[in-house]
N, C-alpha and C positions, 0 to 999 in steps of 0.2 A: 679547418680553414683553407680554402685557394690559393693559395699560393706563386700561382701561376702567370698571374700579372705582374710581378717583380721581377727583377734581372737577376735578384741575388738574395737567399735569404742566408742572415748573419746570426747565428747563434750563438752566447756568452756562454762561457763552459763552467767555472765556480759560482752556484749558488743557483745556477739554470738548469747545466746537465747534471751537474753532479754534485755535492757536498761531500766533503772529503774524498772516502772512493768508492763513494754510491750512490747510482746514477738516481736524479730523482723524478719521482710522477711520469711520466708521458716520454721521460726523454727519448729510448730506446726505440719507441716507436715513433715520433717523431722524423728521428734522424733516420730510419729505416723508409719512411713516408717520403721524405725527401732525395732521397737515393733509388727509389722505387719510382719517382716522378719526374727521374732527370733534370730536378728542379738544382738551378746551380748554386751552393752554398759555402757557409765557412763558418767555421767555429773558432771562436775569440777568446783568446787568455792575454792577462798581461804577467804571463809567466816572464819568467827571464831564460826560461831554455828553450831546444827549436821546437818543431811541430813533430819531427820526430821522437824526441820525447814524450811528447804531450800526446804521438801516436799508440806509442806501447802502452802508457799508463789507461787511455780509453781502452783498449784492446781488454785491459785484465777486469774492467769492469760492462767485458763484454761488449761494447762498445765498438765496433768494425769502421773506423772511417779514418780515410791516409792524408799523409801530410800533406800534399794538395788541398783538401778543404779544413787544413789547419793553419789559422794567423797568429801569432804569439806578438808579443811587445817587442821579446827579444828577434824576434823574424821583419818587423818594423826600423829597430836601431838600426842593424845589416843593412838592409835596404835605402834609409836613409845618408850612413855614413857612405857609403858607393855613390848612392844619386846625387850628394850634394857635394860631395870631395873630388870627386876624379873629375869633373869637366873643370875645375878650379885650375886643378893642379897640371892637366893636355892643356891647359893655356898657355903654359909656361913650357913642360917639358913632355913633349909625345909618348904615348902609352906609360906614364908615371901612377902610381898607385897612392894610395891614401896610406900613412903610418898613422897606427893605432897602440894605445895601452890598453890591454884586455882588464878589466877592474869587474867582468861579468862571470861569464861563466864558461864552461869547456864546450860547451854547444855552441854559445855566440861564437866561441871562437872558429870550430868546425863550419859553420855557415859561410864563415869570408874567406878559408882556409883559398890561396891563391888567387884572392882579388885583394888583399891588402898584405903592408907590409908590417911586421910585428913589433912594435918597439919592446925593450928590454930595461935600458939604463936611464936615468934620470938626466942622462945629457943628449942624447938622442934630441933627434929634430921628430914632432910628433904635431900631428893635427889634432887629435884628439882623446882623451882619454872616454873610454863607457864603461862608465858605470851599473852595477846590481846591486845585490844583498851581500852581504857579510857572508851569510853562508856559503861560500864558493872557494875552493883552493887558490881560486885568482885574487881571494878579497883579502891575504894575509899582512900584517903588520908593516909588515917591510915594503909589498906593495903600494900600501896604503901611501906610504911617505913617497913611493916613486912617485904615485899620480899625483902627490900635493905638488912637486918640484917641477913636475912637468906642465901644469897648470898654472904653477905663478912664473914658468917659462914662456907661456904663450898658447898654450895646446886649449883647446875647446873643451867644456865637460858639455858629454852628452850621456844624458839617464836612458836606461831602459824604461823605465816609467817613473812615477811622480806619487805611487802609491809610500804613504809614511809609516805603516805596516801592514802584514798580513798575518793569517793563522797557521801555523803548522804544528804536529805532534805535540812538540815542545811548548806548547802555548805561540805569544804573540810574538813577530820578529821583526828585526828593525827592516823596512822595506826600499826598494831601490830610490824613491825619493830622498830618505832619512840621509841613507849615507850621500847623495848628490848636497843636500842641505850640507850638511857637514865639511866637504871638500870646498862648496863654494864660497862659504862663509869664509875659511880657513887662505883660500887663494884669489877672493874676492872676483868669483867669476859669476856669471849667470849661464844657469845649466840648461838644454835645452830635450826636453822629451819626447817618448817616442811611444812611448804607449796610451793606450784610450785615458781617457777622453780628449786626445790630441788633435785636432784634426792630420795631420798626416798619418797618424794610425790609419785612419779609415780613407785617405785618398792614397795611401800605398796599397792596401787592399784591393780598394777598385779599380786601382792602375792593373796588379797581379792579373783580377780575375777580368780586366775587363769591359767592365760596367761602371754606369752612372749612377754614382749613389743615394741622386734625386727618385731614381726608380728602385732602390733597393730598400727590406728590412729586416729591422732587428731586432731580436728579442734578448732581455735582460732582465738582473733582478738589482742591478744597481742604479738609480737615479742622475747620481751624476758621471760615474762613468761611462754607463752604459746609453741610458735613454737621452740627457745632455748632449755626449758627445755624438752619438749620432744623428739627432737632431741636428747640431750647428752644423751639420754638413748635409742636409736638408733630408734624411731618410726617414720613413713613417719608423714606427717604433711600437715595442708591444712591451710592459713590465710584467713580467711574474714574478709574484709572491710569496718562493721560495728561497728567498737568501738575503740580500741585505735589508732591500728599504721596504715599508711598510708602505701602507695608505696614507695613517698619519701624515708622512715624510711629503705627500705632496703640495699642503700648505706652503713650503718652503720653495718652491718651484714655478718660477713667472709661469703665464700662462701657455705660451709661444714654446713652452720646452716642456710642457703635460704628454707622455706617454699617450698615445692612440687608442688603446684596448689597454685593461688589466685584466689579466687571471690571476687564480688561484695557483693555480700549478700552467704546467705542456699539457695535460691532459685533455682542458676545454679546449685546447686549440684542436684536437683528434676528435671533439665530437659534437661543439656546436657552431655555428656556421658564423662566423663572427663578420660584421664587415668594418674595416679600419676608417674611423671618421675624425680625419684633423681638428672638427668641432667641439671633440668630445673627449671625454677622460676615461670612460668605461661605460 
């Protein structure tokens, strides 16, 4: 497929590049086709770590592509809690920084590491707490009670995403929505998120890289976070049929948010000439 009419193509990385940590169908070459064409791109996770993370782990499944054309959820939070906090806060008091509770992970926190100020104690003056998974050294017990108290002190929850679980090793885990659900309920706030299918997931993106995301696309294998969300912020879309949603799954989907093209796998995108028709589903 040409690619070459887009400002930007966006690639889902669980259940598109790879399933667990094996890159799947076409992906390798793909993403080798797009770096060989200067075509300008970015690979999408709503992980909760940064892209450097998400760099090494492609790396071992062969996978050659730097954190530059890497976007995470948790590289969206960052982005957010800076864009929307510090011109609040230079209203008041010049070059003043944003105070955060890390409730994510030791990446998120590396990412803001000297543009924000780190709270600790439950009486701390705090804008906002962010939130992840459980699984994180940041997500322990005692923690957990800092962020309630700083929360029903006034402090903002903001999720790294809004997913209610994911897969790992261990089986199913509670996800960064589950535990946002939990806090909010507990301090009566409304969380606000940061991962796909968010729209600022995807207008922080195109801020990053640049581009209008009316010219850019995406391909995915999730319906509503992927092919939804990119849609409602107006970009063609492609689903492949290697991860979550099925065929089936599109009865459930107005018409105005049907994926443009489906494959099978990344493979047909390497070798039949597809052209992306808003009219059409496949």
């Amino acid at each position: 497929m040409d690619f070459s009419e887009y400002q930007a193509v966006f690639l889902d990385l669980d259940g598109t590049v790879y399933h667990e940590e094996q890159p799947l169908p076409g992906a390798l070459e793909l993403a080798a086709a797009l770096v060989a064409d200067g075509q300008k791109f970015a690979c999408l996770s709503n992980s909760t770590s940064s892209p450097l993370r998400i760099m090494d782990r492609l790396y071992h499944m062969g996978i050659d592509i730097g954190p530059d054309h890497i976007y995470t959820a948790a590289a969206a939070a960052a982005d957010y809690v800076v864009d929307y906090y510090k011109p609040i806060l230079e209203e008041v008091v010049p070059q003043s920084r944003p105070a955060l509770f890390n409730l994510a992970t030791e990446s998120f926190g590396d990412m803001l590491e000297g543009l924000v100020d780190w709270v600790e104690e439950p009486v701390e003056a705090c804008d906002a707490v962010v939130a992840g998974t459980l699984v994180s050294m940041y997500a322990t017990e005692e923690r957990l009670r800092i962020a309630l108290q700083l929360l029903r002190n006034g402090a903002d929850l903001v999720g790294i995403c809004a997913d209610r679980v994911y897969p790992s090793p261990r089986g199913i885990e509670f996800g960064a929505g589950a535990v946002c659900a939990l806090l909010a309920y507990a301090a009566n706030r409304r969380p606000t998120f940061c991962g796909k299918p968010e729209p600022v997931f995807f207008h922080k993106l195109c801020q990053r890289l640049e581009v209008d995301p009316t010219q850019c696309i995406l391909i995915g294998d999730n319906l509503e976070a992927d092919i939804v969300g990119a849609k409602a912020v107006g970009m063609k879309t492609i689903l492949t049929l290697t991860g979550v949603s099925r065929r089936g799954d599109l009865a459930s989907i107005p018409a105005t948010m049907q994926p443009d093209v489906i494959v099978e796998s990344l493979t047909e995108l390497l070798h039949k000439p597809y052209e992306v028709n808003p009219e059409t589903a496949d």
